[in-house]
C-alpha positions in Angstrom: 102.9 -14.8 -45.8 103.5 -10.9 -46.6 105.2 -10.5 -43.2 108.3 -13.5 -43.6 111.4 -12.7 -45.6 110.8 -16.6 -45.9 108.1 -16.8 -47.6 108.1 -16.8 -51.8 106.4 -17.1 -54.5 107.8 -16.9 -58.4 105.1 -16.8 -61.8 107.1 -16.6 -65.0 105.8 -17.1 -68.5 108.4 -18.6 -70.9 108.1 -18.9 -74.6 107.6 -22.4 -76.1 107.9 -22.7 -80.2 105.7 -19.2 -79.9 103.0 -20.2 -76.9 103.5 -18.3 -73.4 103.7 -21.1 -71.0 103.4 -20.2 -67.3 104.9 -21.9 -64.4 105.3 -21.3 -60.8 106.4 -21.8 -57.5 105.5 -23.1 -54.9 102.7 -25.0 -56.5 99.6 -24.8 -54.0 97.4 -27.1 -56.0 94.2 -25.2 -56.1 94.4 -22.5 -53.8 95.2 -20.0 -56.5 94.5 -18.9 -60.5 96.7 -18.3 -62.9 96.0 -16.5 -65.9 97.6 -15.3 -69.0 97.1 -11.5 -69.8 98.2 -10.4 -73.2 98.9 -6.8 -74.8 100.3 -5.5 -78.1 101.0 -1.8 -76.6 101.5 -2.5 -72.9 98.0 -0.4 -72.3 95.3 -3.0 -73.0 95.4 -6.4 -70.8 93.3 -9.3 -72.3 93.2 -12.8 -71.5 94.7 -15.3 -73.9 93.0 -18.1 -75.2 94.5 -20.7 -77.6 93.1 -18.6 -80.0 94.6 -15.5 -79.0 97.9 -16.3 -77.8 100.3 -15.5 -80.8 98.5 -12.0 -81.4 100.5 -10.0 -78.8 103.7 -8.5 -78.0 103.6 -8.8 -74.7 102.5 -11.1 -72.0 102.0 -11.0 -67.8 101.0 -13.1 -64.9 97.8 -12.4 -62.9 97.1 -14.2 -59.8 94.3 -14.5 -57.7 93.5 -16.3 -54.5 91.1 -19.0 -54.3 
């Protein structure tokens, strides 16, 4: 709720032995997605797959509603 002080809601993205690892809270089961955008100079965003995810520099959170 955008209009209550009350109301929050933390993504982070932590390091683990070299794999971003996100986390959040509160955890509203499916109502939203979480996904992994990855750049290596802050001006391309590209989802990481296992694949991808030691390629890049830098990491953010992007969150969508269900």
């Amino acid at each position: 709720d955008p209009t209550s002080p009350e109301s929050r809601f933390v993504a982070s993205i932590e390091m683990i032995e070299g794999e971003p690892k996100v986390s959040w809270s509160p955890d509203l089961d499916d109502a939203r997605v979480y996904k992994i955008l990855g750049s290596s100079d802050l001006k391309i965003w590209t989802e990481v797959t296992d694949e991808t995810k030691r390629s890049y520099n830098f990491f953010k959170v992007k969150v969508e509603m269900k």
